[in-house]
Kinemage of the C-alpha trace (Angstrom):
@kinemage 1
@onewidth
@group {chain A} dominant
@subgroup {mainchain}
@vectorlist {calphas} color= white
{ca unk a 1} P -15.152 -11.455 9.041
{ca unk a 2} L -13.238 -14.058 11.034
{ca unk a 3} L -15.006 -17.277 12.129
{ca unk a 4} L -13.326 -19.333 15.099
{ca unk a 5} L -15.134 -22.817 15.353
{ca unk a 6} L -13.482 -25.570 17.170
{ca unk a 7} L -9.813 -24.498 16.963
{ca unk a 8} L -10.375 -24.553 13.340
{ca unk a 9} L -10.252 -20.545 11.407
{ca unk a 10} L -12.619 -20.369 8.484
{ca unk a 11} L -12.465 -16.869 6.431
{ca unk a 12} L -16.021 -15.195 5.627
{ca unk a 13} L -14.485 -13.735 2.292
{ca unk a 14} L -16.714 -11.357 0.080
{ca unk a 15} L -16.204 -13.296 -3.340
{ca unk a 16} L -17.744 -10.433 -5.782
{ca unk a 17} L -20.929 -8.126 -6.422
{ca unk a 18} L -23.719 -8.891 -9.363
{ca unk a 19} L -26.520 -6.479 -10.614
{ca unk a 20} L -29.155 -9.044 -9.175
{ca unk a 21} L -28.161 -8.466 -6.346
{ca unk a 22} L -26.669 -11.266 -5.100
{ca unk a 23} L -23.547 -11.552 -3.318
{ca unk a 24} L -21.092 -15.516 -2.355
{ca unk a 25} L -20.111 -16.110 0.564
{ca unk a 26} L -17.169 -18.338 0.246
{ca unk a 27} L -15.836 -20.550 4.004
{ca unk a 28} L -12.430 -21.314 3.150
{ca unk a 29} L -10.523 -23.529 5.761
{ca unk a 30} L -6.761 -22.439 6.137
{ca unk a 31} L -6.223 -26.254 6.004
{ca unk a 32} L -7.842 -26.055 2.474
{ca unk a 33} L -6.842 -23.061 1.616
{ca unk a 34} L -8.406 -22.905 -2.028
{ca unk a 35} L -10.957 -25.207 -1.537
{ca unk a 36} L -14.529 -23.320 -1.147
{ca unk a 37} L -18.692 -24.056 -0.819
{ca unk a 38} L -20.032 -20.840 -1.832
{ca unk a 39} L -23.735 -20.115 -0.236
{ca unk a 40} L -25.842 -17.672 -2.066
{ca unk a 41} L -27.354 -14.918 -0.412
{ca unk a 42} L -29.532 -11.906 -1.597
{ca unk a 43} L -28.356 -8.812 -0.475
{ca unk a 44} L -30.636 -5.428 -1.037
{ca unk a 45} L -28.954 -3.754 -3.749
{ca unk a 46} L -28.823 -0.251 -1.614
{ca unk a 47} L -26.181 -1.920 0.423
{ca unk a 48} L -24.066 -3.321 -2.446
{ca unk a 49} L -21.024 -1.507 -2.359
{ca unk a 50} L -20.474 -0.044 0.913
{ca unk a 51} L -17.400 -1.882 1.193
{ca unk a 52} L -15.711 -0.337 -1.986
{ca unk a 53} L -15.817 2.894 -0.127
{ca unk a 54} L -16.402 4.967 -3.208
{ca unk a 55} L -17.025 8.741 -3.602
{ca unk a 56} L -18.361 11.129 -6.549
{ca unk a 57} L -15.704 13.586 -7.754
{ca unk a 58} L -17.324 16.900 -7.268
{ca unk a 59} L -18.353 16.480 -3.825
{ca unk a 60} L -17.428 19.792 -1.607
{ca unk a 61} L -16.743 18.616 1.690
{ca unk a 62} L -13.991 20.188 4.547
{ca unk a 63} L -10.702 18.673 4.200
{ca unk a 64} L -9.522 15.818 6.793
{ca unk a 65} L -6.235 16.656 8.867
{ca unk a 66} L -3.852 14.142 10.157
{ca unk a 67} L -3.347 16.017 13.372
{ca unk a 68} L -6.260 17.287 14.923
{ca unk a 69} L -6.407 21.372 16.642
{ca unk a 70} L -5.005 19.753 19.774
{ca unk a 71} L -2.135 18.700 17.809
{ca unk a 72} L -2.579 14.869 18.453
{ca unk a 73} L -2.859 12.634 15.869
{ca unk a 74} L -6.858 11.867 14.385
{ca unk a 75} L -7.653 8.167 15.124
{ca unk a 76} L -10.356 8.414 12.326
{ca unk a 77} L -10.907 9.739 9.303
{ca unk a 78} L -14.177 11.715 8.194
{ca unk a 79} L -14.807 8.146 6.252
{ca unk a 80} L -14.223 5.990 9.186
{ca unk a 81} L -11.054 4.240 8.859
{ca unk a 82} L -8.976 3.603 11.218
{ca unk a 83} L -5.632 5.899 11.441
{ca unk a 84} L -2.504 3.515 12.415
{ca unk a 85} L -0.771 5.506 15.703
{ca unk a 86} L 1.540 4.082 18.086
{ca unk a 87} L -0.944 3.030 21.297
{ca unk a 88} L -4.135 2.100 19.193
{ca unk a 89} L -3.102 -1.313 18.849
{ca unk a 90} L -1.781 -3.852 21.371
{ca unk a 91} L 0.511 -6.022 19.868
{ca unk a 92} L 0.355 -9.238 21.791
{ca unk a 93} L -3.176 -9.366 21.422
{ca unk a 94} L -3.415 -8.670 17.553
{ca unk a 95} L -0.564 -10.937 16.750
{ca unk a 96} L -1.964 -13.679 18.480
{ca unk a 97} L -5.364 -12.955 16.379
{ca unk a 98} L -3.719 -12.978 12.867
{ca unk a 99} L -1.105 -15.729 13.660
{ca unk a 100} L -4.058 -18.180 13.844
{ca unk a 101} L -4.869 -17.570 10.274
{ca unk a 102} L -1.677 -18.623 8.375
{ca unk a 103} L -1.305 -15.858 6.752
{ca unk a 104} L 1.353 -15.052 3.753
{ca unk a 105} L 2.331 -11.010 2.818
{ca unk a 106} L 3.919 -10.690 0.172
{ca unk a 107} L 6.055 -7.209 -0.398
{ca unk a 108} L 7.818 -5.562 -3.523
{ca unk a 109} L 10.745 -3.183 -3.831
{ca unk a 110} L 12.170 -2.068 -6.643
{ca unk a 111} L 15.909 -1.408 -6.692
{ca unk a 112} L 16.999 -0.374 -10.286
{ca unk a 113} L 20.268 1.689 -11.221
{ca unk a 114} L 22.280 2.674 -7.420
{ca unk a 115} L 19.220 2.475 -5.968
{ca unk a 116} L 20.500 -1.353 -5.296
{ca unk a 117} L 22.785 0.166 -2.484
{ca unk a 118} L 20.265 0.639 -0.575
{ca unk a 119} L 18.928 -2.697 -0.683
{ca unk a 120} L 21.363 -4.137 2.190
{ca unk a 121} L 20.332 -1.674 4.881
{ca unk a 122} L 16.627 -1.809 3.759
{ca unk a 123} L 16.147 -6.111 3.880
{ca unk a 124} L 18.513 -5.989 7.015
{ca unk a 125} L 16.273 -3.575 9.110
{ca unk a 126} L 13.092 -5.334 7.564
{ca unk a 127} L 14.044 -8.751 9.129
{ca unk a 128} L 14.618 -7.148 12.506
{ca unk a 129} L 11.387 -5.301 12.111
{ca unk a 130} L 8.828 -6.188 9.182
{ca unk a 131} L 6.328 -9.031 10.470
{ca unk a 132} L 8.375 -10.423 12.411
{ca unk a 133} L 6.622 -14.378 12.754
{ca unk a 134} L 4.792 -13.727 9.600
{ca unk a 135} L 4.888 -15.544 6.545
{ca unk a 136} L 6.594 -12.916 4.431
{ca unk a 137} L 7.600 -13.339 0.362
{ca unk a 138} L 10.074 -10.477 -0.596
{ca unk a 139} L 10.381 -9.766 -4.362
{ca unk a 140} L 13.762 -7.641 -4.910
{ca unk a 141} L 12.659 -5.984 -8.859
{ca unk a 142} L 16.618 -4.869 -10.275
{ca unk a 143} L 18.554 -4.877 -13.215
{ca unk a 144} L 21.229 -5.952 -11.742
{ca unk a 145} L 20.680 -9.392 -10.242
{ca unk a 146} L 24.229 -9.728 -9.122
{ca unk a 147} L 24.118 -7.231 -6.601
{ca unk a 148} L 21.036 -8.695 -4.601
{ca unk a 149} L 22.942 -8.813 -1.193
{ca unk a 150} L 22.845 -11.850 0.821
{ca unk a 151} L 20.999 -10.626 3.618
{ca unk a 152} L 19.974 -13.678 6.323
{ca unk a 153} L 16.140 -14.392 6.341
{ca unk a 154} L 14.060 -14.872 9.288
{ca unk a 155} L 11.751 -17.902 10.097
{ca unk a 156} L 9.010 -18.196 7.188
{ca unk a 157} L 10.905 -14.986 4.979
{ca unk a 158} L 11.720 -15.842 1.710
{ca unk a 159} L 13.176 -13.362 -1.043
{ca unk a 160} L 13.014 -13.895 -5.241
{ca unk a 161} L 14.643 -11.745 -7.394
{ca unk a 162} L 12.269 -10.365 -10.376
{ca unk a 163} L 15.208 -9.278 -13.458
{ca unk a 164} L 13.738 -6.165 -15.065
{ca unk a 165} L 15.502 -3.805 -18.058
{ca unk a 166} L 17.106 -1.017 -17.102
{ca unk a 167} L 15.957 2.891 -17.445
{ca unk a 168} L 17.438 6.017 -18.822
{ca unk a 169} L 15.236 8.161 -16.526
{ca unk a 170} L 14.192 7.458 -12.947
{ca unk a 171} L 10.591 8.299 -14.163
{ca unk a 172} L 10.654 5.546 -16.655
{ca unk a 173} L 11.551 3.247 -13.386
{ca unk a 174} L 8.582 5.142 -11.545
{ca unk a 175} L 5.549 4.940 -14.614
{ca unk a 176} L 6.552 1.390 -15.057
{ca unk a 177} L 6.248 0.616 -11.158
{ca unk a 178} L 2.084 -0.411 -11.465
{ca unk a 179} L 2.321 -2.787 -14.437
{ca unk a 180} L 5.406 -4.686 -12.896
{ca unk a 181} L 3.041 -5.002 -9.871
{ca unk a 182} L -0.302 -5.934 -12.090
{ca unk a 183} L 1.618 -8.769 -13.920
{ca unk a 184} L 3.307 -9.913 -10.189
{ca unk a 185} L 0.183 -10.153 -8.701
{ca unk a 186} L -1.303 -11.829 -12.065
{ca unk a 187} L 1.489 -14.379 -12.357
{ca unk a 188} L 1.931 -15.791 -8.552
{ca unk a 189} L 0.266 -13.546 -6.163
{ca unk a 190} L -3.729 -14.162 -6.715
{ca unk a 191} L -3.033 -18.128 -5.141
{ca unk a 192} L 0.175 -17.815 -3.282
{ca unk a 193} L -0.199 -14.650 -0.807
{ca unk a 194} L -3.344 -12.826 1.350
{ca unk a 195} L -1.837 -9.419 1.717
{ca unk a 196} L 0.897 -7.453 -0.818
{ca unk a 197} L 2.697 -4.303 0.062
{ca unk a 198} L 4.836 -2.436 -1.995
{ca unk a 199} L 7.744 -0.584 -0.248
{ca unk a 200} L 10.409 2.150 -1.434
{ca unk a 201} L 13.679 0.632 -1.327
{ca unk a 202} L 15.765 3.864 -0.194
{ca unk a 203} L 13.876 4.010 2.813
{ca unk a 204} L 14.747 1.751 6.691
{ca unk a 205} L 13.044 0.814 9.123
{ca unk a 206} L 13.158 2.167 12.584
{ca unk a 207} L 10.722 -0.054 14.511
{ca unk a 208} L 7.843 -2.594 14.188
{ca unk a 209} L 6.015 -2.788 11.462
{ca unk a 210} L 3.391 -5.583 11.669
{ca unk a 211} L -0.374 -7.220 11.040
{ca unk a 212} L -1.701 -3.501 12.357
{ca unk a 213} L -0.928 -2.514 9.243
{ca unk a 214} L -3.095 -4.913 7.228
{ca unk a 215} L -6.466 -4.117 5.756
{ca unk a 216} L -8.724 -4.333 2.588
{ca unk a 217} L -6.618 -0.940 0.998
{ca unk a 218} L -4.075 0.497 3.039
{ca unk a 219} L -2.608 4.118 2.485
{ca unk a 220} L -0.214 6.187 3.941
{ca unk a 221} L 0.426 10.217 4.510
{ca unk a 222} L 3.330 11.676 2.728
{ca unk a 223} L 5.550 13.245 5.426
{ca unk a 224} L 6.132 16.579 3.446
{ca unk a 225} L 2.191 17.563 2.976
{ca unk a 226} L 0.366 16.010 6.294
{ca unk a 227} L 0.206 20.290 7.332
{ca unk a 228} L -0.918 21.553 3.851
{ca unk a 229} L -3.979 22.450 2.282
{ca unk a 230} L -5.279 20.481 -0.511
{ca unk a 231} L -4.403 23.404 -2.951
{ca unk a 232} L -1.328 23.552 -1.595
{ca unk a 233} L -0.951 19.937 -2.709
{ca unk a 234} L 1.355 18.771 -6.064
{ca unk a 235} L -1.396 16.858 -7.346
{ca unk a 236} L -1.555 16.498 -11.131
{ca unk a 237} L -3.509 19.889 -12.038
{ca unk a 238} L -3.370 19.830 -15.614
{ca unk a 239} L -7.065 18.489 -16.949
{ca unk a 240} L -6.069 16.433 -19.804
{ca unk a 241} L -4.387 13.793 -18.009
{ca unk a 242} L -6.020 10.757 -16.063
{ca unk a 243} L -4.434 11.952 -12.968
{ca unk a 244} L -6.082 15.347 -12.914
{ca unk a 245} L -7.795 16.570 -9.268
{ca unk a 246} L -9.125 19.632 -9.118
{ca unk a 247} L -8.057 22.483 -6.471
{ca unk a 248} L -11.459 22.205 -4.599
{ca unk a 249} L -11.357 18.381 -4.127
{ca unk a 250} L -8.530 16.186 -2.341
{ca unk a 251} L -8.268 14.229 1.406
{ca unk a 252} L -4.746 13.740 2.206
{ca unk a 253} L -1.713 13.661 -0.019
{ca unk a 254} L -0.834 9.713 -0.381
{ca unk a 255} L 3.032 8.831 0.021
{ca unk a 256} L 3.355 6.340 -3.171
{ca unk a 257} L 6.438 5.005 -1.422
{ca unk a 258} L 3.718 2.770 0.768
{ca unk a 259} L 1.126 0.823 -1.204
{ca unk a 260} L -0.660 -1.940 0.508
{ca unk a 261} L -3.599 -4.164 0.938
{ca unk a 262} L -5.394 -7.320 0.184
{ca unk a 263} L -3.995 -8.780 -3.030
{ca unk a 264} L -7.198 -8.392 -5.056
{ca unk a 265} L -7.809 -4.985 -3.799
{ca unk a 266} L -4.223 -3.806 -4.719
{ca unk a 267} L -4.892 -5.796 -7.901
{ca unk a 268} L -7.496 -3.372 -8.882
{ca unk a 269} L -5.740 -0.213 -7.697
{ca unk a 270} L -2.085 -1.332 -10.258
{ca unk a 271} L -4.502 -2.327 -12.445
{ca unk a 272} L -6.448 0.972 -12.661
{ca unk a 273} L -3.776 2.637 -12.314
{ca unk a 274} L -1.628 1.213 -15.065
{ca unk a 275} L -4.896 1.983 -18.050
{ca unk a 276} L -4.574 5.308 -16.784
{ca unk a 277} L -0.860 5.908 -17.322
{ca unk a 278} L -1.181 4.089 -20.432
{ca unk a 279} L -3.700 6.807 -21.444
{ca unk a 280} L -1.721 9.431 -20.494
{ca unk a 281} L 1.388 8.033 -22.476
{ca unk a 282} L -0.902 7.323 -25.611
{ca unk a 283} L -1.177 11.254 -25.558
{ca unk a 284} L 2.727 12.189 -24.256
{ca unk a 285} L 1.833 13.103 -21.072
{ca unk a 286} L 3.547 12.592 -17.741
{ca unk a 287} L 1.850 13.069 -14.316
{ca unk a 288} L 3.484 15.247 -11.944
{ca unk a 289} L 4.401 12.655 -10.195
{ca unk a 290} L 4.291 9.588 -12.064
{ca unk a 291} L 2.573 7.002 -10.353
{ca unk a 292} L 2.148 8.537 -7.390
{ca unk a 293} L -0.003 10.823 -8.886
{ca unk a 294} L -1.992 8.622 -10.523
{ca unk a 295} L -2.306 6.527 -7.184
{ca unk a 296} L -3.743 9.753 -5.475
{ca unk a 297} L -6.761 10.145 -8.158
{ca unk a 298} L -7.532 6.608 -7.044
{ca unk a 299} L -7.195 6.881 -3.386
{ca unk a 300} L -9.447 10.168 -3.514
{ca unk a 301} L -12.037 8.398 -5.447
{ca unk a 302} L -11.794 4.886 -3.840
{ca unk a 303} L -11.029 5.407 -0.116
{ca unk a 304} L -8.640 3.279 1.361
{ca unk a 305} L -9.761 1.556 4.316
{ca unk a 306} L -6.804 2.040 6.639
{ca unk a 307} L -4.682 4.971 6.614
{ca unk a 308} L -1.115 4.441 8.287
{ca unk a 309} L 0.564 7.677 10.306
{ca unk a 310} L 3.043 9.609 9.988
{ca unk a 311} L 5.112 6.722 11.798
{ca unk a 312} L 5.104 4.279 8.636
{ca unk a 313} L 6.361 6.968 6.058
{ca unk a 314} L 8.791 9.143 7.075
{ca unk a 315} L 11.931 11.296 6.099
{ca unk a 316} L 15.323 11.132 7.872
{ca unk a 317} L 15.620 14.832 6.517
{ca unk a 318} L 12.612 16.070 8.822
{ca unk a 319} L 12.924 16.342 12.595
{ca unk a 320} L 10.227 13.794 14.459
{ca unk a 321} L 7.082 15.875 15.029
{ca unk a 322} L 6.482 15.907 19.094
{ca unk a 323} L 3.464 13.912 18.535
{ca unk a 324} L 5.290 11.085 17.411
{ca unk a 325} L 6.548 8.742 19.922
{ca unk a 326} L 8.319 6.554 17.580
{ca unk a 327} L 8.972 6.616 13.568
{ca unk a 328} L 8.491 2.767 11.928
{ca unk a 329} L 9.892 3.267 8.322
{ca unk a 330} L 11.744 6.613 7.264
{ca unk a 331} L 13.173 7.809 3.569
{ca unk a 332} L 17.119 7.788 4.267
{ca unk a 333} L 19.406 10.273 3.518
{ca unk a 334} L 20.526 10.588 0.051
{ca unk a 335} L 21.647 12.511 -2.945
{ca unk a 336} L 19.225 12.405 -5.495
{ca unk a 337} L 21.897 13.515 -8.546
{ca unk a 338} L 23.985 10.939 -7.366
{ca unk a 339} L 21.715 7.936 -7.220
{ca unk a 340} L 19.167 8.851 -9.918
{ca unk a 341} L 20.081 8.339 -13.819
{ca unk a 342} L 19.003 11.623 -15.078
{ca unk a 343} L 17.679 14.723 -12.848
């Protein structure tokens, strides 16, 4: 909840959840920014929790679609968050909302092995494109520091380089994705940024990409399963792992090449995340998709609260659908036995 009062913003932040049901309210000036007077406030405890937007595994419900039997995109889904589309937003008026409250977004990519050719073209397009008049705090993961390209930053864009090890298998670089982000987040994120997303590197972007985008959890629709049926999905099927969904149960198929949120939300998402795949490895066993299967057990079971279209994750391999008026942010063309360190 935003507060205006006098030209000055104060954020109505949810500060945590207790068993007595009682809830803090924390006002936090932006001129203060970590400074708080917390009022306590009983809250019924049947309404504790609403704004997790949990659900029991094991419900049977009918599966959402991203287009809808007209084939337009939906707006909302069964769960009531808001689906990101080209004309739901106007952006001079929700700029000019979030630019009053100094905002910083901090995003990760992780560029590892070739995949640091791909940096150039991906920071270049993001400064033309990526919050634009935003406070934005890149952080470039690689193990190979030296080949970080010197790409000019915009007003308020900053970029660090994180030095990681390198991998013998691309799915080494892909399990180890969610702890890198857990200890990020631990380290400098909690007081230094509101927002975090986590990007594919081997992917540009096409057009904006802004504050429409922000919310509590943010998910996005893989481009090559937005028509499928949730069998038809390559979740993780096998039930001894942590990433296991069943055939009868699943919403959409998550792109993991888009993870994004509030930084405590995210927090909890890497963090879950990360004890799951350590679970899995304590028993040799490796999701379907690595992390992005684990990240679709979560997002099934803790609902993100804005879903972005087709628009923010496509694939330069697929033709635009003719409901799309524009595409944002699009997988490039590539080779994959070229690029990756094993197959």
């Amino acid at each position: 909840m935003k507060l205006l009062q006098n030209a000055n913003i104060f954020l109505l932040t949810l500060a945590g959840f207790s068993t007595t049901g009682l809830i803090y309210l924390g006002f936090t000036s932006t001129s203060f920014r970590y400074k708080e007077q917390r009022i306590c406030l009983n809250i019924p405890k049947e309404h504790q929790g609403i704004s997790q937007m949990q659900s029991p595994q094991g419900l049977s419900y009918n599966q959402p679609r991203v287009l809808g039997p007209d084939g337009k995109g939906i707006l909302l889904t069964p769960w009531l968050a808001p689906v990101v589309w080209e004309g739901t937003f106007d952006p001079t008026l929700i700029d000019a909302i979030y630019k009053q409250q100094n905002i910083t977004i901090a995003t990760t990519v992780f560029a590892l092995g070739k995949y640091t050719q791909f940096l150039k073209d991906f920071l270049e397009s993001a400064e033309q494109n990526y919050f634009v008049g935003f406070r934005v705090h890149y952080y470039v993961f690689t193990d190979q520091p030296d080949q970080v390209p010197e790409v000019k930053m915009g007003e308020e864009h900053q970029l660090t380089v994180m030095t990681v090890p390198s991998s013998n298998r691309w799915q080494d670089i892909s399990l180890s994705r969610m702890a890198r982000l857990e200890k990020l987040i631990e380290s400098r994120l909690l007081n230094k940024a509101d927002y975090v997303f986590s990007l594919d590197v081997d992917s540009k972007f096409y057009g904006r990409w802004g504050v429409e985008t922000l919310g509590r959890l943010v998910g996005v629709v893989n481009p090559w399963h937005y028509d499928r049926s949730r069998e038809q999905f390559t979740y993780e099927r096998r039930p001894e792992s942590q990433a296991f969904i069943p055939s009868t149960e699943g919403d959409y198929y998550y792109g993991g090449g888009v993870i994004g949120g509030l930084v405590e939300d995210v927090y909890k998402l890497v963090k879950t995340c990360r004890e799951k795949l350590d679970i899995d490895a304590s028993k040799s066993i490796e999701a379907a998709w690595q992390e992005e299967s684990h990240l679709n057990k979560y997002f099934l079971y803790n609902k993100p609260s804005k879903l972005l279209s087709l628009e923010y994750l496509w694939d330069d391999r697929k033709p635009k659908l003719e409901y799309m008026k524009l595409i944002r942010f699009s997988q490039i063309l590539k080779n994959y036995n070229e690029i990756r360190p094993n197959p």
